[in-house]
C-alpha positions, -999 to +999 in steps of 0.1 A: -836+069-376-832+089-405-825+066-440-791+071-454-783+092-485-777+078-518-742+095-513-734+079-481-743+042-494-722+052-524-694+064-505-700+028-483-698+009-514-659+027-526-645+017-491-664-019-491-651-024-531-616-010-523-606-045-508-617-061-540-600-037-564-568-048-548-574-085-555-593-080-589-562-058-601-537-089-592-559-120-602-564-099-637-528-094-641-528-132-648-559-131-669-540-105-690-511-126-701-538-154-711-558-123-731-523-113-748-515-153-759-552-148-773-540-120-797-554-090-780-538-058-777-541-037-741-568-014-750-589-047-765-583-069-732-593-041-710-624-033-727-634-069-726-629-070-684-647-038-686-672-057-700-674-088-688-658-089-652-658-129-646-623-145-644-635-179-652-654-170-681-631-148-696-606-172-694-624-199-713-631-174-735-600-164-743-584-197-740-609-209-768-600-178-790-565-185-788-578-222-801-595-206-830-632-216-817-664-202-834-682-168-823-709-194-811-686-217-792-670-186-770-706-174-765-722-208-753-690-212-729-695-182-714-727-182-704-727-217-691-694-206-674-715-175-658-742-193-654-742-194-618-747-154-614-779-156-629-787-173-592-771-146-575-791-120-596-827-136-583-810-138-548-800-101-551-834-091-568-850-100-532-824-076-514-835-048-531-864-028-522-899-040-543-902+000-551-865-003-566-868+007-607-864-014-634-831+005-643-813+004-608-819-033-613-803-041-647-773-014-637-767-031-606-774-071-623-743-055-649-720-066-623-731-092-597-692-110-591-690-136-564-670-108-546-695-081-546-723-108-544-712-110-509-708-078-496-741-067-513-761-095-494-745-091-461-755-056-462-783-051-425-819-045-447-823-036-476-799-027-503-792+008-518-785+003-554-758+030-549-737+004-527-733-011-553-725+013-579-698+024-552-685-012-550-683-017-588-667+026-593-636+008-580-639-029-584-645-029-623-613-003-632-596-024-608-600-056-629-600-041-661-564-024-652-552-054-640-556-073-674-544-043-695-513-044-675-510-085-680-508-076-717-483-048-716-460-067-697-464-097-717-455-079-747-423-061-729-408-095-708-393-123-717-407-150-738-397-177-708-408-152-679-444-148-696-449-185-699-441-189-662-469-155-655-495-179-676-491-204-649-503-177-626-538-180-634-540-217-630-530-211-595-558-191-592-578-218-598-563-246-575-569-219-549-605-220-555-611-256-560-588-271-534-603-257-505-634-270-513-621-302-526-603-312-492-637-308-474-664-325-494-653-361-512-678-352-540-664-321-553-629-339-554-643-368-570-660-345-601-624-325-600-608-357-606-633-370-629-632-338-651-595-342-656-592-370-666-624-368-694-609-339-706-577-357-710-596-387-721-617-365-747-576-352-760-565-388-770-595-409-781-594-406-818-630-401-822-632-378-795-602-356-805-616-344-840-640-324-820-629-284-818-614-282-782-643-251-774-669-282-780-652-305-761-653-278-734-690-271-736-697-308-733-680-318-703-687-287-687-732-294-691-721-333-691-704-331-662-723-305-645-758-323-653-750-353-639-733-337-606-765-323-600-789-353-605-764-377-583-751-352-554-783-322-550-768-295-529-790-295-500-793-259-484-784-250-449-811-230-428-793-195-425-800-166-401-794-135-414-782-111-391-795-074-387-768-058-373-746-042-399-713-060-411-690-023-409 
């Protein structure tokens, strides 16, 4: 059977990212309102999701900018808050053919999202770098749209009607922890625990004359650090199937 074109696996990446666009350009819409409380402008918030397509990271980022953190204290957040696609990066470098060149690998590691993570690794064999180029041709103007449109209509509503789109993104984020939550007793314990240091961290004098961005960091490696030593995720045997997913 004859190996499909680069064009083909690009043109299976578009219709596989398509889906994604759609929900990137919503869930962004959100992030955009939190990126104009920040004090960016449209053209500055969509570069930045150009850039740097994570909603949970660019949140905290721009939630600490809006609190007037340090350069270093946005930048340590960040990557601890991205932390987990440098595991889907070694995972994806094992899809990709050994022959694959060094620069098919850093253009395709420039956007490895949870969303595109999965497509990419469900893919039967291995994976065309241009499946994912494909993917990210519509998923990354998709997000980056999304937030430049959160700050244009934050700038034009209402004062009152904004504060009630901030709330938006929040919901984003019950959706992704609740799920999870409801099924495992761990992961609802540490959701509890976190809210309440980090309200804890807000009222105990000593505690509260550290920046908000630091308090951040800390709970977020605290927390994290100890998750890990007490409750190890213990993998699940997985077949992979061959038979394609489309």
């Amino acid at each position: 059977m004859q190996p499909k074109s680069n064009r083909l696996w690009f043109a299976q990446g578009i219709r596989d990212g398509i889906p994604i666009a759609l929900g990137y350009l919503a869930v962004s819409f959100t992030l955009g309102i939190a990126a104009r409380n920040a004090g960016f402008n449209p053209w500055q918030a969509f570069f930045v999701s150009l850039t740097n397509n994570a909603s949970a990271g660019e949140y905290a980022g721009f939630t600490l900018i809006a609190a007037g953190a340090s350069y270093l204290q946005v930048a340590l957040i960040t990557l601890i808050t991205n932390a987990r696609y440098l595991l889907m990066s070694c995972s994806l470098s094992q899809k990709l053919s050994p022959d694959t060149p060094m620069i098919h690998r850093l253009l395709v590691a420039y956007d490895v999202t949870d969303e595109i993570f999965g497509i990419s690794i469900a893919v039967a064999g291995k994976l065309n770098p241009f499946y994912n180029y494909g993917a990210m041709a519509v998923a990354l103007p998709g997000w980056a749209v999304g937030t430049y449109l959160g700050v244009m209509m934050g700038n034009i509503l209402p004062a009152r009607v904004v504060s009630a789109l901030s709330v938006g993104l929040f919901g984003m984020f019950l959706a992704i922890i609740i799920p999870p939550a409801r099924k495992s007793k761990v992961i609802l314990t540490l959701v509890v625990i976190s809210m309440v240091m980090s309200y804890l961290c807000g009222v105990i004098p000593f505690l509260a004359q550290i920046s908000t961005g630091m308090r951040t960091i800390l709970l977020t490696v605290v927390i994290s650090l100890i998750a890990a030593i007490l409750f190890p995720h213990e993998e699940e045997p997985q077949e992979v199937s061959h038979e394609a997913i489309h």
